[in-house]
N, C-alpha and C positions, 0 to 999 in steps of 0.2 A: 736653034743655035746650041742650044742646051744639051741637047741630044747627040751633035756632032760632037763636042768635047769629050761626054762622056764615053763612047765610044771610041775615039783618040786614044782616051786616056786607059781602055783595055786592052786595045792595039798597042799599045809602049809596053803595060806591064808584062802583052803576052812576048813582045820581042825582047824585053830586057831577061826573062826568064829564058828565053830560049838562047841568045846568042849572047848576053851579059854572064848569066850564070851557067850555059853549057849541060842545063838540063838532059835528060836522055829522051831520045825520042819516045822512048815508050808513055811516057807520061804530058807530052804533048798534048794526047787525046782529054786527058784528067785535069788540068792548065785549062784548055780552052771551056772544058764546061762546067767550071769553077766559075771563069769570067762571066761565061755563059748566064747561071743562074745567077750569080752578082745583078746583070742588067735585066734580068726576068723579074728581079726583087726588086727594081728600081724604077720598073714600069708600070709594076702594081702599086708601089707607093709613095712612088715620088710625085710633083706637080709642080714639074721647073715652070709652065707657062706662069702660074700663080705671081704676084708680086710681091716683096717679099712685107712681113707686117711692120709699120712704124711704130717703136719704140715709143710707150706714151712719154708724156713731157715730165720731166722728175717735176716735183710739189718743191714748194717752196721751202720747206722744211726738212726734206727729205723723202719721208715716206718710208713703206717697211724695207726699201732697196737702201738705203741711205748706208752709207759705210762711212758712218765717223772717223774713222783715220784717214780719210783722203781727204773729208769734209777739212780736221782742221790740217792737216799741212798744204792746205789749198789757202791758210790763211797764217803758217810761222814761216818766217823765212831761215834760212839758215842759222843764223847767229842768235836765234831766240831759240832754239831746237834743242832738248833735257839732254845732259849729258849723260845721263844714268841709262843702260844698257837694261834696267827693269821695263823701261815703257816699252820695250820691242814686245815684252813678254806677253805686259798688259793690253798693247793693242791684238794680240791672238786672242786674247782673251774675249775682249773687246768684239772684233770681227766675228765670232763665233756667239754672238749673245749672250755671255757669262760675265756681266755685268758688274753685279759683286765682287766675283773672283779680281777683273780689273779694278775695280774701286779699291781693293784690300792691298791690293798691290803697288797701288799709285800714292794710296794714304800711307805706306812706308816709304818712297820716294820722298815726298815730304816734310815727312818728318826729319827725314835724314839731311834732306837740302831745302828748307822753308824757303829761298830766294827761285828756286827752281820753277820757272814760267809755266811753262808746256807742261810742266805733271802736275800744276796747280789745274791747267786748261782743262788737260784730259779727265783730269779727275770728277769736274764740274759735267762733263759731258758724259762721260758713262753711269754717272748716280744721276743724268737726268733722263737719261734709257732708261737705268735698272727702274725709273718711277714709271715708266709708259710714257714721257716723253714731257713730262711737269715736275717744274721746278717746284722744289724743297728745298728745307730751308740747308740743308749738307751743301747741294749741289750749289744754291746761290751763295752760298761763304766760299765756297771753291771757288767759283768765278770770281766777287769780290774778290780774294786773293791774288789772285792772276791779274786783273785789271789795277789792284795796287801797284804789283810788280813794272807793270804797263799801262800806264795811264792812257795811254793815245795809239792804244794796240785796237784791233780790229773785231782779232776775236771772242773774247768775251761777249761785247755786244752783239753777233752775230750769230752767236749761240743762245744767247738769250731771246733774241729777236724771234728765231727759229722756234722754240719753245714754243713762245708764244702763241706762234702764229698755228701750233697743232693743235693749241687748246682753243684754237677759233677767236683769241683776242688780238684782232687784227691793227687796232688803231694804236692796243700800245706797242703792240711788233713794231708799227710803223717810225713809231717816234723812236722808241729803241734806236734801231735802222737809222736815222735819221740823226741822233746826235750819236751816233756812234762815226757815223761818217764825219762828222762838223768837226770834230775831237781829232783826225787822224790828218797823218800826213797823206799829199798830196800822190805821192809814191807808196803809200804804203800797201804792204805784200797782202793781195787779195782782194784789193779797191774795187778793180774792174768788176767781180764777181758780186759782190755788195750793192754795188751802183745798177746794174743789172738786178738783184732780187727785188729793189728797193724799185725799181720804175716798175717790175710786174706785179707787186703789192700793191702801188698806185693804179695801176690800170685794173685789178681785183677790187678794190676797195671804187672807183669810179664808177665800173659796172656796178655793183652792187648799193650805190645810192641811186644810180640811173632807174635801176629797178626796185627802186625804192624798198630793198630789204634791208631790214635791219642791221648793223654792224655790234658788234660782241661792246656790249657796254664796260666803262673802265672802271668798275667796282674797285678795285685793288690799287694801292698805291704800285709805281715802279718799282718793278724788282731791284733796284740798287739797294734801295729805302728798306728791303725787310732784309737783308743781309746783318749776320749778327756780326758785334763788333769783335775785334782781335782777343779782345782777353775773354769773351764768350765761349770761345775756342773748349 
């Protein structure tokens, strides 16, 4: 079937060159075995029968595919969204792994609007890339900050929980996850997403007593708890 399309589809190019654009005949001959080795190249290396590969399943945390700007406005809704035209900058920044450069950027956002959610969020979230993906004590006063702003907001906890869960301490991810959802509204933007991480956490963590491996012991008190205070700052 693969084979008839393609071919179709150099039968149209050769007919639209010829009668769409009025080519001359003399190069009719140079057209067709242009197409020609087009499907000469496509038969040596193509393998339409093949099916095509599935996508492995994204980690719960992300992984190194993970694009924290889709992460968190999968969890602001509109009306929480920075008004500062800096965080477009900083999420380039961001997208492109230059993590610093975003942090430098978002900690003038801040300074200039301390009330400002989302540049509080993001800021939490790229100093905890720019660390490999562990929370320090910058990145968890960031989130503090943000979850003061919004007590019963989402993502804070969700970014945190994530964290977590890279550095293999899965039970307090879980809890994280877990009152982070108790806390929120019933509607709140990105629930659905949450409720989903939080049942494949559980079904991780249930295999993983099934098979009687060990789970990441809770050494550390919760990350809220090492958050330094305001006048810390």
């Amino acid at each position: 079937m693969t084979w008839i399309i393609v071919i179709s589809l150099a039968l149209i190019a050769f007919a639209l060159a010829v009668f769409g654009f009025r080519i001359s005949r003399g190069l009719w001959t140079s057209l067709a075995a242009v197409l020609g080795f087009g499907l000469a190249g496509y038969a040596l290396q193509a393998s339409p029968e093949l099916p095509s590969s599935p996508t492995s399943a994204t980690d719960l945390a992300g992984g190194q595919a993970f694009d924290i700007v889709a992460a968190r406005q999968e969890f602001v809704a509109q009306e929480d969204k920075s008004g500062s035209n800096m965080l477009i900058t900083s999420d380039a920044w961001a997208r492109r792994g230059r993590y610093a450069e975003a942090a430098q950027m978002l900690a003038g956002v801040t300074r200039e609007n301390p009330q400002d959610f989302e540049a509080w969020l993001a800021q939490g979230i790229v100093l905890t890339e720019h660390a490999g993906g562990s929370l320090t004590q910058a990145s968890l006063y960031a989130f503090q900050r943000a979850s003061n702003l919004k007590p019963d907001h989402l993502a804070p906890g969700y970014f945190l929980g994530s964290s977590l869960v890279r550095q293999g301490r899965l039970m307090e991810a879980r809890q994280v996850w877990s009152d982070t959802l108790d806390s929120a509204q019933d509607d709140a933007e990105g629930r659905p997403g949450l409720e989903n991480r939080l049942a494949r956490l559980d079904g991780i963590l249930a295999a993983m007593q099934a098979g009687q491996q060990p789970l990441a012991p809770q050494t550390q008190p919760p990350p809220q708890d090492t958050v330094p205070p305001d006048d810390a700052r």
